[in-house]
C-alpha positions in Angstrom: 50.6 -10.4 -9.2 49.2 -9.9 -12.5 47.5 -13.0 -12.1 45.7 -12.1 -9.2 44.3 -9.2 -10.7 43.0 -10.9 -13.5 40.9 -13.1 -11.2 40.1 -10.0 -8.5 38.9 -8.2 -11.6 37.2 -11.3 -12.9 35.4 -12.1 -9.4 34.5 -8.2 -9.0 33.1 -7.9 -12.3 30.9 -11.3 -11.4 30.0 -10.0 -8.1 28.8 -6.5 -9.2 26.7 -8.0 -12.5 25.1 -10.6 -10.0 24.4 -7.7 -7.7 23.1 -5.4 -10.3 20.9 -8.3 -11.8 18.8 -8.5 -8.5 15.3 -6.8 -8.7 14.9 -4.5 -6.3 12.0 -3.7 -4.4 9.6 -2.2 -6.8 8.1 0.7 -5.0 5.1 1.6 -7.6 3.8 -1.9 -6.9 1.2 -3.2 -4.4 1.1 -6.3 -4.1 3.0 -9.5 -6.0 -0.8 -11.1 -6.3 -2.2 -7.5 -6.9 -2.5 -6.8 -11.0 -3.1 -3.8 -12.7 -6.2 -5.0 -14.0 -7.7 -6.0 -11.0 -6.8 -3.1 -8.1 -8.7 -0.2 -7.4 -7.7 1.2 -4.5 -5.0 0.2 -1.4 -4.1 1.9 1.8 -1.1 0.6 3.6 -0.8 2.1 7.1 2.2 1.2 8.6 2.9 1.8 12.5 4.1 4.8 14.8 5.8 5.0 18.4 2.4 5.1 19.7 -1.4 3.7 19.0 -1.4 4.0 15.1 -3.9 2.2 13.2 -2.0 -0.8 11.0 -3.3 -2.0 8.6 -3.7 -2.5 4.9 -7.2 -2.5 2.6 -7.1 -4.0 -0.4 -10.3 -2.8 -2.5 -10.8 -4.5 -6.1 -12.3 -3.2 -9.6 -14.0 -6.3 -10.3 -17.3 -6.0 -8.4 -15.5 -4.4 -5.6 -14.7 -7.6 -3.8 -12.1 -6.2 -1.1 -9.8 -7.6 1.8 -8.7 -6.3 5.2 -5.5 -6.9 7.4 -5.8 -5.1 10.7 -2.7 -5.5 12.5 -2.6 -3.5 15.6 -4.8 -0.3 17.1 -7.7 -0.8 14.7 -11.3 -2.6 15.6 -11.2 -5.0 12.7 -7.7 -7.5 13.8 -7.4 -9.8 11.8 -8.2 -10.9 8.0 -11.7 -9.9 6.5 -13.2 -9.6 3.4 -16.5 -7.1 2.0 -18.0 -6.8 -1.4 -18.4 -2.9 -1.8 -21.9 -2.2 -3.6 -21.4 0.2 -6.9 -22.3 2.8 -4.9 -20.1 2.6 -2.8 -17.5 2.1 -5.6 -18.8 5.7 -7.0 -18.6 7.1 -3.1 -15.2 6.4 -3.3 -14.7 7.6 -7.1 -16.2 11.2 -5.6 -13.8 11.0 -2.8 -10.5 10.4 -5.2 -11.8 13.3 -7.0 -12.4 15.7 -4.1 -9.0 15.0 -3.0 -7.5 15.6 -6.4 -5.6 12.2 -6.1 -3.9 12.1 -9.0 -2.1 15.8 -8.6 -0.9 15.2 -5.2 2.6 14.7 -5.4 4.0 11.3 -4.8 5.8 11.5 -1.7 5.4 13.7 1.4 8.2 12.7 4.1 10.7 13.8 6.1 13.7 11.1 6.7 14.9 13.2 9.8 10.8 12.3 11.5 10.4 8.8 12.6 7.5 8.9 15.2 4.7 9.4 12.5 3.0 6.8 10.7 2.8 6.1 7.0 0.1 5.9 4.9 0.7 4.5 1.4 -2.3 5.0 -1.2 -2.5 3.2 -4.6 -5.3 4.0 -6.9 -5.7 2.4 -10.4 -8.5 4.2 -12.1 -9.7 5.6 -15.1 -7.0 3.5 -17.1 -4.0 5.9 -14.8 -2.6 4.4 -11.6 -0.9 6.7 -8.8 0.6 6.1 -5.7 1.0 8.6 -2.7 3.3 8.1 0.2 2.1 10.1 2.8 3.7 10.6 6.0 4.9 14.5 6.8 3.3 17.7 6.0 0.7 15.8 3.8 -1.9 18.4 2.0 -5.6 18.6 3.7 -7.0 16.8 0.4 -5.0 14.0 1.4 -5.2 13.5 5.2 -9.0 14.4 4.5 -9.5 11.5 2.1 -6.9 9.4 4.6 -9.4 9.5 7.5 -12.2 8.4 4.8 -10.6 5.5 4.1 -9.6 5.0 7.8 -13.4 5.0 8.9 -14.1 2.4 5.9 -11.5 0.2 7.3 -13.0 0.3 11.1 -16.7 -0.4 9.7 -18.5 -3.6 11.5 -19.5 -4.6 7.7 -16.3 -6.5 7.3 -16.7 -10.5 7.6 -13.7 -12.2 9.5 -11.6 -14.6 7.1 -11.5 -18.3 9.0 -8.3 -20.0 8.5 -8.6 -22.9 6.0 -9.0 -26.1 8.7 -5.6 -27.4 9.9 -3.8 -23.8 9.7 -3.5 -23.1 13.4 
């Protein structure tokens, strides 16, 4: 009997240090191809019981090279890509600011509401990076600046990505 708790011990202890040595999800990141140094700005917008946009913008601090992935209920479906002009870059510098970005809190959400979506916004600026979860009683700043980014997202400037030949 002793035995047999030596090796359930043994085989426990393995389990739970194998377990505990797993990364988990790292929720302050955006991407695994996304660096610090490179991002300026992400939306995420995941989808609802209904006609949510989904999608997810990508926007990048070197010369404000960008990428699109509409997924469902938006007018860009699809992968794109746009090259934001500095002043556009400084349009949406004035819109962080207006929203007071990096004093909203990091999470608005309810666990017990499920039929509203998500929108998850990463900014890297100024050397500071914050991210904002906002799904459920979200401030005005924030579901103002939201539907900015939304209308960015839905611009006809965006050029469709064509699959490299021979991925069908």
């Amino acid at each position: 009997m002793i035995q047999f708790q030596k090796h359930f011990l043994l085989i426990f202890s393995l389990c739970f240090s194998l377990l505990a040595a797993c990364k988990v999800k790292d929720n302050n990141s955006v991407s695994k191809s996304v660096s610090n140094d490179s991002l300026f700005l992400s939306i995420d917008k995941s989808p609802c019981f209904g006609a949510c946009p989904t999608y997810t913008m990508v926007i990048y601090s070197n010369g404000g090279k960008s990428t699109l992935s509409g997924k469902k209920f938006t007018k860009n479906l699809g992968k794109f890509e746009y090259v934001f002009s500095d002043d556009q870059i400084k349009d949406l510098k004035v819109k962080i600011t207006e929203a007071d970005f990096f004093n909203l809190k990091d999470s608005y959400d309810d666990d017990k509401v499920m039929d509203l979506p998500m929108a998850t916004v990463d900014v890297f600026m100024g050397g500071v990076r914050k991210k904002v979860v906002g799904r459920y009683e979200t401030p005005k700043e924030f579901r103002v600046f939201e539907t900015y980014l939304d209308s960015l997202a839905s611009l006809p400037m965006w050029q469709k990505v064509k699959p490299p030949v021979g991925d069908d």
